[in-house]
C-alpha positions as CSV (number, residue, x, y, z in Angstrom):
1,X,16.6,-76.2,44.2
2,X,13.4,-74.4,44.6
3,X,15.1,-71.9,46.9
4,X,17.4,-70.9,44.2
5,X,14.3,-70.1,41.7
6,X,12.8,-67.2,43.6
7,X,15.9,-65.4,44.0
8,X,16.9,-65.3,40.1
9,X,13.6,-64.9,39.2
10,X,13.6,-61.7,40.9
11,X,16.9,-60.6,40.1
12,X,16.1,-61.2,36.3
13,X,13.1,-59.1,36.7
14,X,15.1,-56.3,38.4
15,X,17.6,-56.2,35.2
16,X,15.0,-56.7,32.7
17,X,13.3,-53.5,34.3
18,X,16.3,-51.7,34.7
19,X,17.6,-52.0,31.3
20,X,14.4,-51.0,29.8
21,X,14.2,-48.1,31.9
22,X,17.8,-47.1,31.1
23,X,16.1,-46.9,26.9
24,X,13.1,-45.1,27.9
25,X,15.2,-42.7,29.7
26,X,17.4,-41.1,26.9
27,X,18.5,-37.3,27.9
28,X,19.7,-36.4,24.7
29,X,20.3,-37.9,21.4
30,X,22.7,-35.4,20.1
31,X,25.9,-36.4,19.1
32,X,29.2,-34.9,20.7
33,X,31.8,-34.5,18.5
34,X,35.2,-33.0,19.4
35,X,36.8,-28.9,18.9
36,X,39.2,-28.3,15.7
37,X,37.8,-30.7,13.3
38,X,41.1,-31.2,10.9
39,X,39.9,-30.8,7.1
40,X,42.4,-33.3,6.3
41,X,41.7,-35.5,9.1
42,X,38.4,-35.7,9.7
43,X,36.4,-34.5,6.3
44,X,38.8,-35.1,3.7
45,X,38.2,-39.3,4.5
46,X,34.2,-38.6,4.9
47,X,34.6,-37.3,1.0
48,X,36.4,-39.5,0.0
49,X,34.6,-42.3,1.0
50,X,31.3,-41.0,0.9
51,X,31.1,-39.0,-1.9
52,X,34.6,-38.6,-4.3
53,X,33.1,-41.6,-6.3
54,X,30.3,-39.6,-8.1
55,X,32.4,-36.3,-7.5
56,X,35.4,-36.7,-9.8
57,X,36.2,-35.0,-13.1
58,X,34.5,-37.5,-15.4
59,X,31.3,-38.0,-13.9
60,X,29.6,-34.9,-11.1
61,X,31.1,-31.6,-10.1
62,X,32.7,-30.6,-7.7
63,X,35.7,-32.5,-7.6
64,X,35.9,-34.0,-4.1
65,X,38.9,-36.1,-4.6
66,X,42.0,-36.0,-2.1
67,X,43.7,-32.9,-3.5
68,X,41.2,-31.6,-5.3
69,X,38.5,-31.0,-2.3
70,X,38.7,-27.9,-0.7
71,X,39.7,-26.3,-3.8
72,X,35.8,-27.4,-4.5
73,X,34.7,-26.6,-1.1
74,X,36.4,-22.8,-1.4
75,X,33.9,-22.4,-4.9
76,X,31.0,-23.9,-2.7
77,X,32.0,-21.0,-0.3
78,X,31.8,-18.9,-2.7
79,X,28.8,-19.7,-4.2
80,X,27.0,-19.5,-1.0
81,X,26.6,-23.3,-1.2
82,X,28.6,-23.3,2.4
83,X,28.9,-20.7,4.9
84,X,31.7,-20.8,7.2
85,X,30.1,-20.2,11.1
86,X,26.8,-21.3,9.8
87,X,26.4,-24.8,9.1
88,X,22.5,-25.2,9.3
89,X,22.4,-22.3,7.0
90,X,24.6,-23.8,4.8
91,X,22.8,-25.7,1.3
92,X,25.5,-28.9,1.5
93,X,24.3,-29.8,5.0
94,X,20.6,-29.6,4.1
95,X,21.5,-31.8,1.2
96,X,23.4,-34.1,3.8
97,X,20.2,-33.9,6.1
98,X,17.2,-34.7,3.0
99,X,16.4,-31.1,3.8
100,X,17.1,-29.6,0.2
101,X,14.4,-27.1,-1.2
102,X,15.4,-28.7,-4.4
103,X,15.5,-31.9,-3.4
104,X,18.9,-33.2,-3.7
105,X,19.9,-35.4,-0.7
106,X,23.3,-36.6,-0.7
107,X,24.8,-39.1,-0.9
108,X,22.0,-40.4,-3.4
109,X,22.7,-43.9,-2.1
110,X,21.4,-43.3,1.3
111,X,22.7,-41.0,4.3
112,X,25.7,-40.4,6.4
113,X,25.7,-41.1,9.5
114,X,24.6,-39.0,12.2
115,X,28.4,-38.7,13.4
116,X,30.2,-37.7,9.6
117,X,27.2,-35.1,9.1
118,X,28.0,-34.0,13.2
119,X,31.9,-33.6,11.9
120,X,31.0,-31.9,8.4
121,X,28.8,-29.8,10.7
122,X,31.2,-28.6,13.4
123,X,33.9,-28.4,10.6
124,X,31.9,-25.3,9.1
125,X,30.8,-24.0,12.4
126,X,34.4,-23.6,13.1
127,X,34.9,-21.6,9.8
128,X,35.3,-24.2,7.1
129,X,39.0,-24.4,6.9
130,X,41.6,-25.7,5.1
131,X,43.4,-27.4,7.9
């Protein structure tokens, strides 16, 4: 039996080592998300979910129901609010991020996640379309 105990012992010390090694040693934190985000696909359900509650016609503008969105999103182009091939520059994703010169961070009940505000982001790097 006590031959048995050196042996795990060090093999739990190897994995123990390894796998804390494995979280010291992140490359890059950034989150990869895919080409041609789909408006209707991808951000259209992010609104919806994330933000259509408080933006609907009876309580905050802009209207970011299904149908009503990018209709919203167009006057937020517009408006210089978002800038298609520029998300960082764009006012929404600084309000996404709690970066807001004004102070408005969105959703007021706490942020995204890191991969819907990566979608939003890539969505209006590649132009902000209505696709």
């Amino acid at each position: 039996m006590k031959k048995l105990n050196k042996p795990i012992l060090v093999l739990a010390a190897a994995v123990s080592f390894l796998l804390g090694a494995c979280d010291n040693d992140k490359i890059n934190d950034e989150i990869v998300v895919k080409d041609n985000v789909s408006f209707a696909l991808d951000i259209q359900p992010i609104l919806t979910g994330e933000c259509a509650s408080c933006h609907n016609p009876t309580e905050v503008a802009p209207d970011l129901r299904e149908g009503y969105a990018y209709e919203s999103i167009a006057d937020l182009i517009l408006e210089g609010d978002v800038i298609p091939g520029n998300a960082e520059g764009s006012e929404l994703i600084e309000m996404l991020e709690g970066k807001s010169d004004d102070g408005n961070t969105m959703p007021p009940s706490g942020p995204m996640t890191p991969l819907k505000i990566a979608l939003i982001k890539k969505w209006i790097d590649e132009g902000a379309l209505d696709n």
